[in-house]
MIDOSE-1310 file (N, C-alpha, C; in nm, 2 decimals, decimal comma, always signed):
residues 161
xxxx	+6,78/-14,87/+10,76/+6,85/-14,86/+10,64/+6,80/-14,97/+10,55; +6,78/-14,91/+10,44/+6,71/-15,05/+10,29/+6,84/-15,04/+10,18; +6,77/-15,14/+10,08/+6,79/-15,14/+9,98/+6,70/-15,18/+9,91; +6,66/-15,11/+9,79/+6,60/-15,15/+9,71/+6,63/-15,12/+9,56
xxxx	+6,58/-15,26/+9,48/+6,60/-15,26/+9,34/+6,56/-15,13/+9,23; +6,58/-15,08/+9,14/+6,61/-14,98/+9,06/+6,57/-15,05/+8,93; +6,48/-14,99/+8,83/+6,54/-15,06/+8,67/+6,64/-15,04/+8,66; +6,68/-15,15/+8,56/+6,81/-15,15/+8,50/+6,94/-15,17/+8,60
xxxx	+6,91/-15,27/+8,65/+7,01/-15,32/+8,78/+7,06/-15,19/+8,89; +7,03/-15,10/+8,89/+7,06/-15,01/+8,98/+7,00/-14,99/+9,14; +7,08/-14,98/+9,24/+7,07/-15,00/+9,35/+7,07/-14,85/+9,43; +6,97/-14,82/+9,50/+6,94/-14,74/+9,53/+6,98/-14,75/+9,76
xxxx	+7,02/-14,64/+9,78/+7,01/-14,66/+9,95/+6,97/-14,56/+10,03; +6,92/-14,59/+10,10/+6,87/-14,56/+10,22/+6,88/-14,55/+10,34; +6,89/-14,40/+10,42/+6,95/-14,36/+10,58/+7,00/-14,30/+10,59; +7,04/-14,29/+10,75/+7,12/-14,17/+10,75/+7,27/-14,20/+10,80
xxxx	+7,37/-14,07/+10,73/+7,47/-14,08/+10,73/+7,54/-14,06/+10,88; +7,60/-14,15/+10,96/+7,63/-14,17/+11,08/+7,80/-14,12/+11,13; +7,84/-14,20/+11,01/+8,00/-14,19/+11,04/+8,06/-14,14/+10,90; +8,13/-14,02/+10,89/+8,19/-13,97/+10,74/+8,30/-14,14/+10,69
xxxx	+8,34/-14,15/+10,54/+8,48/-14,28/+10,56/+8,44/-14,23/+10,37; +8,60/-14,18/+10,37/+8,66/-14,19/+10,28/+8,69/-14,33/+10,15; +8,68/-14,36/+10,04/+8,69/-14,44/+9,98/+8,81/-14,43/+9,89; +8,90/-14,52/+9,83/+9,00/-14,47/+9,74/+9,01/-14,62/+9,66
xxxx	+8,96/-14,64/+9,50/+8,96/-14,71/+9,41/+9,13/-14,79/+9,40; +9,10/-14,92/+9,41/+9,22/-15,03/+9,41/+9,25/-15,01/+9,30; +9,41/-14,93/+9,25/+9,47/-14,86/+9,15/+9,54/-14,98/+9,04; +9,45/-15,06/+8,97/+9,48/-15,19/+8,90/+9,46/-15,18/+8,75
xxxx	+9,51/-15,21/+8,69/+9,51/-15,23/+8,55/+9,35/-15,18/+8,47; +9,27/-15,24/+8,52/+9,11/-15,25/+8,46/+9,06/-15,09/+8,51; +9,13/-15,05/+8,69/+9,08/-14,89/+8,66/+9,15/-14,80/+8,60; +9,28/-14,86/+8,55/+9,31/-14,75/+8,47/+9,24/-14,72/+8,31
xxxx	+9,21/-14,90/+8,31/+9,13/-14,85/+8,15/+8,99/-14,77/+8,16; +8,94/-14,80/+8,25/+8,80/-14,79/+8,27/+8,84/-14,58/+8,28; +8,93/-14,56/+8,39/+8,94/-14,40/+8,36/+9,01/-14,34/+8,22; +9,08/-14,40/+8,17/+9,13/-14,37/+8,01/+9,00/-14,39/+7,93
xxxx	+8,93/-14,48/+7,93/+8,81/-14,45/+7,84/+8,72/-14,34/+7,90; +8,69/-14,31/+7,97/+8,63/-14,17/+8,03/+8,67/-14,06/+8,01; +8,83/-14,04/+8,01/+8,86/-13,94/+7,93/+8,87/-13,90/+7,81; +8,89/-14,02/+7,70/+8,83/-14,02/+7,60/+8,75/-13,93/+7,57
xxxx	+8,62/-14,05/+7,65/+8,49/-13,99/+7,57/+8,47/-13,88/+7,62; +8,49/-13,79/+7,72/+8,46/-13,68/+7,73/+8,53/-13,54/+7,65; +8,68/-13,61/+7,59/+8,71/-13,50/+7,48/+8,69/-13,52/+7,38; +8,55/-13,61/+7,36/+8,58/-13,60/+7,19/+8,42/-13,49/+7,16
xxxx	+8,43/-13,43/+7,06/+8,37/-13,30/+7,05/+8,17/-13,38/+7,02; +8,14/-13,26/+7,05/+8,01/-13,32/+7,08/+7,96/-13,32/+6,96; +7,98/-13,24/+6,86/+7,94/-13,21/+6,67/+8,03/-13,23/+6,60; +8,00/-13,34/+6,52/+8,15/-13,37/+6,43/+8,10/-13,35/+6,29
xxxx	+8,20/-13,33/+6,13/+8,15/-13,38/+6,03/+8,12/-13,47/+5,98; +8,05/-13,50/+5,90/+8,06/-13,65/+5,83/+8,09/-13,67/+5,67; +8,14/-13,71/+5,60/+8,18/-13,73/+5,46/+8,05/-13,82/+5,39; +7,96/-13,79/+5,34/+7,87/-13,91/+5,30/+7,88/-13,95/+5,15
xxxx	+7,83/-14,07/+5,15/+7,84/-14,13/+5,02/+7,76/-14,06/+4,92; +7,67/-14,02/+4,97/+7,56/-13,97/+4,78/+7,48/-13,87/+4,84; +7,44/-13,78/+4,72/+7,36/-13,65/+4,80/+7,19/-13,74/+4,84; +7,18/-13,61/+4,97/+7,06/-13,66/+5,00/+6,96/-13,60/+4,94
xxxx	+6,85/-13,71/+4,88/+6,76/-13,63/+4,82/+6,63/-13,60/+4,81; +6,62/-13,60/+4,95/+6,49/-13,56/+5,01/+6,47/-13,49/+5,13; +6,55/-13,38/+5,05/+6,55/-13,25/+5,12/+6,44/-13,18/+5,07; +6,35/-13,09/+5,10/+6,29/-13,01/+5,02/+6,38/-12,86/+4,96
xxxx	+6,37/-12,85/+4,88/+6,41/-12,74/+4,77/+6,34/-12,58/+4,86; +6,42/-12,49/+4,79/+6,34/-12,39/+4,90/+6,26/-12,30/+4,74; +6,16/-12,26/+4,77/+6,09/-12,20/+4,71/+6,04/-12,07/+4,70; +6,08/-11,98/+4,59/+6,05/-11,83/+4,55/+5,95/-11,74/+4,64
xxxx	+5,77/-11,81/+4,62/+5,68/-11,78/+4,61/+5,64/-11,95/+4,68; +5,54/-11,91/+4,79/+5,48/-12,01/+4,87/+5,31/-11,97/+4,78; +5,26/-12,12/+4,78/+5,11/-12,12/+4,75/+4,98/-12,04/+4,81; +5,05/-12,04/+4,98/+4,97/-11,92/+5,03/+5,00/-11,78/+4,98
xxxx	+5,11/-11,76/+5,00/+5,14/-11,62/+4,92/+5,11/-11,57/+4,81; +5,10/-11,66/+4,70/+5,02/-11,64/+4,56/+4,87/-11,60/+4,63; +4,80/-11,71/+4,70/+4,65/-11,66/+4,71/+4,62/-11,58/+4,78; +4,72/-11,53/+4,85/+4,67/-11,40/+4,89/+4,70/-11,29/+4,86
xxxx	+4,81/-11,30/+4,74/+4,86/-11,17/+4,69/+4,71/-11,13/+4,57; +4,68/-11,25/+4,48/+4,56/-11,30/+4,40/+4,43/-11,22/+4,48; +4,40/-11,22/+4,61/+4,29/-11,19/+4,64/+4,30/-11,06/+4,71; +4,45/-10,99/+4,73/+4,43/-10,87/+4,75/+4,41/-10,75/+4,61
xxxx	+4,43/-10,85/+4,48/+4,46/-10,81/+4,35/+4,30/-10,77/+4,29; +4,21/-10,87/+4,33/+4,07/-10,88/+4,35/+4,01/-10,77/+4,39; +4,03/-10,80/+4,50/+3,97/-10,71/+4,60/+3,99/-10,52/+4,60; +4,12/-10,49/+4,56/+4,18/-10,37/+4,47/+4,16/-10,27/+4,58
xxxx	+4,22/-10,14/+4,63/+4,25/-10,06/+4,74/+4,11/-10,04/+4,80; +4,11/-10,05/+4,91/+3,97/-9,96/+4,96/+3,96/-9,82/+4,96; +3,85/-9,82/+4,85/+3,78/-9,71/+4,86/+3,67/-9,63/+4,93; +3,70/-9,50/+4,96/+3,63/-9,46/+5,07/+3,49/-9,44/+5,00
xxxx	+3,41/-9,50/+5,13/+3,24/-9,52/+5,05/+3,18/-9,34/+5,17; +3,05/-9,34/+5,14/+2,98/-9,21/+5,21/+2,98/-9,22/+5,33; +3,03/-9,13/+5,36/+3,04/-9,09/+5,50/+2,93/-9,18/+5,61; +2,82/-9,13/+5,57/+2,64/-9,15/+5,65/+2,69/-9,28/+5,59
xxxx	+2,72/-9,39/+5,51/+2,67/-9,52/+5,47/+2,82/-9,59/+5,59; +2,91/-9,56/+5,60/+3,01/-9,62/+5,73/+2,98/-9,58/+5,84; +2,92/-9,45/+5,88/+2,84/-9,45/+6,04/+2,75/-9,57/+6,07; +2,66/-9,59/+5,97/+2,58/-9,70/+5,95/+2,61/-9,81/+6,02
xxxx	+2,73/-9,85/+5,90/+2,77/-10,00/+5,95/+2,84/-9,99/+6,10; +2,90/-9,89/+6,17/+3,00/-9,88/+6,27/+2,84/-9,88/+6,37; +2,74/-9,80/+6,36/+2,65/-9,80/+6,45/+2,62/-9,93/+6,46; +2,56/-10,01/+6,37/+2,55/-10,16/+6,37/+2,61/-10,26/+6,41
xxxx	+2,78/-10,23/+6,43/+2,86/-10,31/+6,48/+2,89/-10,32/+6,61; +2,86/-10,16/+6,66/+2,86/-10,09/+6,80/+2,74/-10,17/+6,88; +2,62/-10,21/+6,79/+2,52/-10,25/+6,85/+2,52/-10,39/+6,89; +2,66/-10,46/+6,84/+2,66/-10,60/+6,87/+2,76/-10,62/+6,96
xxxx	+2,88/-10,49/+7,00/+3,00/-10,55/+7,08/+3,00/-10,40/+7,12; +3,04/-10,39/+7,27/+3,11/-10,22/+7,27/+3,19/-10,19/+7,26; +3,31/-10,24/+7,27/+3,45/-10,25/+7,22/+3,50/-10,28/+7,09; +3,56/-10,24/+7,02/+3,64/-10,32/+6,89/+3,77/-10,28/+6,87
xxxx	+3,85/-10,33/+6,81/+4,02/-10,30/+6,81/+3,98/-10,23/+6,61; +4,08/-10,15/+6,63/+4,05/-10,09/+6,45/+4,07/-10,20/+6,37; +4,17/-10,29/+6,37/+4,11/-10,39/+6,22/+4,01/-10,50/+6,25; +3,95/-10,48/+6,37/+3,81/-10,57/+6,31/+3,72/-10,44/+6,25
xxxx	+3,73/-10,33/+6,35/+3,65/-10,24/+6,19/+3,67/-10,23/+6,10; +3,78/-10,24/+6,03/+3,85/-10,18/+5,94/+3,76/-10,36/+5,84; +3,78/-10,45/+5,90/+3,71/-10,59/+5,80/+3,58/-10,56/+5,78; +3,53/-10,54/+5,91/+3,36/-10,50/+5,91/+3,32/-10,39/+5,83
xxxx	+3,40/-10,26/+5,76/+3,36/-10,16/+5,67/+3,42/-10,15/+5,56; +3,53/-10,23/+5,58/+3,55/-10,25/+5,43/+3,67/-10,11/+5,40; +3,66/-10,02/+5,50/+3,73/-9,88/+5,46/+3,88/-9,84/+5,52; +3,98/-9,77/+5,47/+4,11/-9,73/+5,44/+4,11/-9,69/+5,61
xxxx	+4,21/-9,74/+5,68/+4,24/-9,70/+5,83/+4,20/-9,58/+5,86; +4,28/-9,50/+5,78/+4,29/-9,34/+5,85/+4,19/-9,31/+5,78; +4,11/-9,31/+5,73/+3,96/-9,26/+5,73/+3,85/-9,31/+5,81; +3,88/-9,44/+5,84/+3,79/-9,50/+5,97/+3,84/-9,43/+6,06
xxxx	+3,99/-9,38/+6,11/+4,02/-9,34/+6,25/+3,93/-9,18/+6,23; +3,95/-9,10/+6,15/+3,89/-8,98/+6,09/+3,71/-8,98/+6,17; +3,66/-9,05/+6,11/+3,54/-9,11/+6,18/+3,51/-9,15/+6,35; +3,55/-9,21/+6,36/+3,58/-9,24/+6,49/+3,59/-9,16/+6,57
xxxx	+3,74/-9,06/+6,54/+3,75/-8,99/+6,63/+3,62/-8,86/+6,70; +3,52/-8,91/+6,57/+3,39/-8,81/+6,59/+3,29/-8,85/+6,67; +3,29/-8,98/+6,69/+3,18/-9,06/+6,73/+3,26/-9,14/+6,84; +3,35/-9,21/+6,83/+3,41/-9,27/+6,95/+3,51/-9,26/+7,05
xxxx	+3,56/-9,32/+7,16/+3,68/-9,29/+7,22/+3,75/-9,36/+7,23; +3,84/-9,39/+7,24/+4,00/-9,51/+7,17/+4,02/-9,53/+7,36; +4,05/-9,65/+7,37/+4,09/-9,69/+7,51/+4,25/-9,74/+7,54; +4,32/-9,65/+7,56/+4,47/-9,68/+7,59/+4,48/-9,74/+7,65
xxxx	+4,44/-9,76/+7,79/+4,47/-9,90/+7,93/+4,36/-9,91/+7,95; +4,36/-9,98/+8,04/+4,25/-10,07/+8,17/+4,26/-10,20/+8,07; +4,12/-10,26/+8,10/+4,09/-10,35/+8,05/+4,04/-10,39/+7,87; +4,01/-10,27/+7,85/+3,97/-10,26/+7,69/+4,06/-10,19/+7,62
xxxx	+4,23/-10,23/+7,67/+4,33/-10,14/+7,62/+4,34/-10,19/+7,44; +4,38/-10,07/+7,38/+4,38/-10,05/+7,22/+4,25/-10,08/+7,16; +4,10/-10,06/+7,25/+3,99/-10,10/+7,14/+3,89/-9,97/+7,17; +3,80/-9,96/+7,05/+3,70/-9,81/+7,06/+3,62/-9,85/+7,10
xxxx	+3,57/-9,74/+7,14/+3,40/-9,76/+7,21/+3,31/-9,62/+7,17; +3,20/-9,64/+7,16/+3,11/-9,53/+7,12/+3,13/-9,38/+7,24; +3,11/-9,28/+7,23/+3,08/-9,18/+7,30/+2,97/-9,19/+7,39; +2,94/-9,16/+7,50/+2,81/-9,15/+7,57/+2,67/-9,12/+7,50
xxxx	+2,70/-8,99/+7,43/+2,56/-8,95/+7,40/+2,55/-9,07/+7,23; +2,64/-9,14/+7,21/+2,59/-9,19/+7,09/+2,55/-9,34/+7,08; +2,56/-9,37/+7,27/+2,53/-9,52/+7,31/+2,35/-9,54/+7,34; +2,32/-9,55/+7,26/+2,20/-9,62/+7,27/+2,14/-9,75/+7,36
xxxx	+2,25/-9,80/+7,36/+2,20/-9,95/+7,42/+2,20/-9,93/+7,57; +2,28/-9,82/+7,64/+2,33/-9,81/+7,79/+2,19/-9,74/+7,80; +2,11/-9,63/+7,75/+1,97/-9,58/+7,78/+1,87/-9,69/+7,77; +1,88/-9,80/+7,71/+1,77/-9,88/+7,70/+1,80/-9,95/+7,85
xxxx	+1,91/-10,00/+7,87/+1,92/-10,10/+8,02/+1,84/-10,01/+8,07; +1,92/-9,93/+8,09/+1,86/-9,83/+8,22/+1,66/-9,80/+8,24; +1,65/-9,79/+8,11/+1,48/-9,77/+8,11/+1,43/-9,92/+8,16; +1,53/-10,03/+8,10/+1,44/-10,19/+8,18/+1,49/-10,19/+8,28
xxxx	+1,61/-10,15/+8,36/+1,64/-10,13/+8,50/+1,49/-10,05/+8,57; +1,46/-9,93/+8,53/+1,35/-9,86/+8,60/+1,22/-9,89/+8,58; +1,21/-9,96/+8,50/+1,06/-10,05/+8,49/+1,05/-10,14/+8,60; +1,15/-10,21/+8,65/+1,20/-10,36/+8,71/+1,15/-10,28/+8,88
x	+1,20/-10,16/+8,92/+1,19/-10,12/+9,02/+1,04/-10,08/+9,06
């Protein structure tokens, strides 16, 4: 059995408990204060009001319109609805995009073509196939016969053999 020192004068012990022995505090003047302040503090509420002298004034103010929100309302104002461009000129860019990732979720196409959702999906659904689960869940991928890059491995696979 040890003892040893603690921060903050606290004593710590060590071993094992052998014999059970009951303790009961010498009922004297000082424990009664010491338990009256205990009860005290444990009913006094944990959030109180306070009355203060002068308003505080460095609060921030709440504000209408935020500075991001202007520039981006500004640059959707710019930029003005997407209009649907030629058909052949957005296969284009989607082939090209296809040729860099096989996967894509609709709004990175939708940034990459510049064009209104439901006419990208329109598209799509002609050329690609939307992946609900596995691992490429909510993103498109090209059709078979419109994957080009899968017939080129395979021809440098069969050269390799």
């Amino acid at each position: 059995m040890g003892i040893e020192a603690l921060p903050a004068d606290k004593l710590a012990l060590e071993g094992m408990v052998v014999q059970r022995a009951e303790c009961r505090p010498a009922v004297s003047e000082s424990y009664m204060k010491l338990k009256k302040l205990q009860i005290e503090e444990s009913t006094k509420p944990l959030r109180f009001s306070q009355k203060l002298e002068k308003a505080i004034t460095t609060n921030y103010k709440p504000v209408s319109n935020h500075s991001h929100n202007v520039e981006y309302e500004k640059r959707k104002k710019e930029e003005g609805k997407r209009a649907r461009a030629d058909k052949q000129k957005v296969l284009e860019m989607l082939f090209s995009a296809f040729e860099k990732h096989q996967y894509y979720n609709i709004r990175d196409l939708v940034d990459i073509t510049k064009q209104p959702v439901i006419y990208l999906k329109e598209i799509l659904r002609e050329i690609g196939v939307y992946n609900s689960r596995g691992p490429h869940k909510s993103t498109w991928e090209l059709k078979p016969e419109y994957r080009h890059y899968e017939e080129g491995q395979e021809d440098e696979e069969g050269k390799m053999e």
